[in-house]
N, C-alpha and C positions, 0 to 999 in steps of 0.2 A: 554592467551593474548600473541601478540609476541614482540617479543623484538626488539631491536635497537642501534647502538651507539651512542655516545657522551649525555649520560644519564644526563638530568638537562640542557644541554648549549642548547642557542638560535641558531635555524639556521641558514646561509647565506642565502640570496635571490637564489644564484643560487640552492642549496640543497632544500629547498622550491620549487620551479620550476619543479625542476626532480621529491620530490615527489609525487607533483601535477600533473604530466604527466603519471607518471607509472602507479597512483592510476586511472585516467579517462581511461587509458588502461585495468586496473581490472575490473571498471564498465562495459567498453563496453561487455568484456570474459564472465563477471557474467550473463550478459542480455540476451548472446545467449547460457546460460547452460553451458560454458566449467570452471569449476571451476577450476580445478589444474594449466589452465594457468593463471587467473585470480589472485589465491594464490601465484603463481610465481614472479608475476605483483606487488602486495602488498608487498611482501617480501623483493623487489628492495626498493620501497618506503620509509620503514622502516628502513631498512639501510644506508637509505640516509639522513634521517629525522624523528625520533621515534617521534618528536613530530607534528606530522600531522596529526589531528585528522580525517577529512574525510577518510583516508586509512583502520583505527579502523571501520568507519560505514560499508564500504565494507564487512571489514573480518568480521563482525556482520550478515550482509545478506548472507554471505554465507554460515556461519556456521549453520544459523539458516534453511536456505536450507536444509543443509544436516543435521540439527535435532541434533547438535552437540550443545546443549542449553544451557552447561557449557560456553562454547568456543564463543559462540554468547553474549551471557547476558556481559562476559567481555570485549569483545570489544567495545560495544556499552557503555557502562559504562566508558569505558578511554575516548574513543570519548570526552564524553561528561565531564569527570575532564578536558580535553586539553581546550572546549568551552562549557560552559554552555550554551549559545544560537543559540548554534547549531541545527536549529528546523530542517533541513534535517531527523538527527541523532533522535533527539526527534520522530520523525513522525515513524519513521523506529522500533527504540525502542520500540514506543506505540504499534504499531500492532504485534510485538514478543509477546508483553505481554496479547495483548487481545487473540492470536490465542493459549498461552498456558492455558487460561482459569482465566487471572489476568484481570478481565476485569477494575477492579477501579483504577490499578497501571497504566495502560492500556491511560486510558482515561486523569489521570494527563498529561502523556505526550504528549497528542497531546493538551492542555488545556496549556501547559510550551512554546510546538510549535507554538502555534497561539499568544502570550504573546507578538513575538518581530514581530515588526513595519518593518521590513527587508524582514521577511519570503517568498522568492519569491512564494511560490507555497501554501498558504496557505485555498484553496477549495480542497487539496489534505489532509491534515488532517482531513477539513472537513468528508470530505466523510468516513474517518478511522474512525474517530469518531461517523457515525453514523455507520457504522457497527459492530461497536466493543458495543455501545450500545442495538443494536439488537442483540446480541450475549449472553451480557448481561441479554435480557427481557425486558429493557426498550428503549418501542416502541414510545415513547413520547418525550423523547431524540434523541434516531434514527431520529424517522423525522426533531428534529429540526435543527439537525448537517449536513444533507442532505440537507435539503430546503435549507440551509444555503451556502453549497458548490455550489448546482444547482443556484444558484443565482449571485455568481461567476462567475460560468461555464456552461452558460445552454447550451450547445452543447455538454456536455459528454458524450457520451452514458454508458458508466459505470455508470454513477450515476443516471441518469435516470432509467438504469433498476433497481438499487437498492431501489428507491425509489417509482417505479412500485410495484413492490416486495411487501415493505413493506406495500404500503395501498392493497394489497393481504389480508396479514394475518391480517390486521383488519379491512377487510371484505368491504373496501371503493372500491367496483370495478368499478363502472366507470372511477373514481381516476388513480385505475390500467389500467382499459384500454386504455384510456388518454395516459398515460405515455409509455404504451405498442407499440404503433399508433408512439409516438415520436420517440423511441427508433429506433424502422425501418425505420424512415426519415433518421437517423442518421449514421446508422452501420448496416451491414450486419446481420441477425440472427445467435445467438451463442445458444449453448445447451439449457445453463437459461434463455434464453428469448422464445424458441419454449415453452422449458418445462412451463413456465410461462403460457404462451399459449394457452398449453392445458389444464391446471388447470384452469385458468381462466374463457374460455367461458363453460367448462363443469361446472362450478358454475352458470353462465346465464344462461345456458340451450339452448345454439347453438351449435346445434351438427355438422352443416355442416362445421363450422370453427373449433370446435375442431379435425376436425376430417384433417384439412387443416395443421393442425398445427403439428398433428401428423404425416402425411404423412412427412412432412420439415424434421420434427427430425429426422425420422428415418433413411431416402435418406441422410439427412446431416450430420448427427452425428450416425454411425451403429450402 
């Protein structure tokens, strides 16, 4: 975890400010992969303001990026002694934990995330939470933490195909096709949606579309 000065004292607003500027500069660096500038970014932050808890969720995603899971799990965890209802942090956290195979410590956190009445983005948990459930095994849950986000947000195509997906693997394909049909209203096709695809209607036994599907992937995705 990193450090900072004026350990224990409350910030000024202006020190607030600046860490909040340098830290949204982190975010953007993190988003298009350049992590060292982005570390740089945080490090200002924190020296301006240790006690800023969002600059902690940053250094959480990126350590957990770079697989540095010591260095991730701490930061995400100060994050979160600065603000408990921190459900950014929370969401973020949750999915470190489901992707390292914790799926029920996992699922707490986006279950703590979706708890506060503020949470601006909370069909964004959803969705974690149904994948982190499928990830889990239980497919029961998955769906109903999707339904639940797609309800939210029916225009996402992310969640659509995840929930394409899921009525895949239990065998509800019209379900999947349905959702399959939405997904390309919505967004371009990606890998997992051709690959989806082609699984799919070679389950129907159309082969002229499987085979449509396949031609895409390949041309699209070499």
């Amino acid at each position: 975890m990193q450090g900072g000065v004026s350990a224990g004292s409350e910030p000024d607003s202006d020190s607030r400010q600046r860490a909040s500027a340098f830290t949204d500069l982190a975010a953007a660096y993190f988003s298009r992969g350049q992590y060292k500038v982005a570390l740089d970014e945080l490090r200002k932050a924190i020296t301006v303001d240790n006690r800023f808890g969002p600059a902690y969720n940053i250094y959480g995603l990126i350590y957990m990026e770079l697989a540095e899971d010591k260095l991730a799990e701490e930061n995400f965890r100060r994050a979160l002694e600065l603000d408990r209802n921190d459900s950014e942090t929370r969401n973020n956290y949750g999915w470190y934990l489901c992707t390292r195979g914790r799926y029920d410590e996992g699922l707490e956190q986006f279950t703590a995330a979706l708890r506060n009445p503020l949470y601006a983005r909370p069909e964004l948990a959803m969705a974690n939470a149904g994948q982190c459930a499928e990830m889990k095994g239980d497919l029961a849950l998955a769906e109903a933490n999707l339904a639940k986000s797609l309800k939210l947000q029916p225009d996402n195509p992310n969640t659509v195909l995840k929930l394409a997906g899921l009525h895949f693997r239990q065998g509800r394909l019209a379900e999947a096709q349905r959702l399959l049909a939405r997904h390309a209203e919505l967004a371009p096709p990606t890998a997992e949606s051709l690959w989806l695809g082609v699984r799919l209607e070679r389950k129907l036994g159309d082969r002229a579309q499987e085979a449509a599907y396949g031609l895409q992937l390949r041309k699209r995705f070499p």
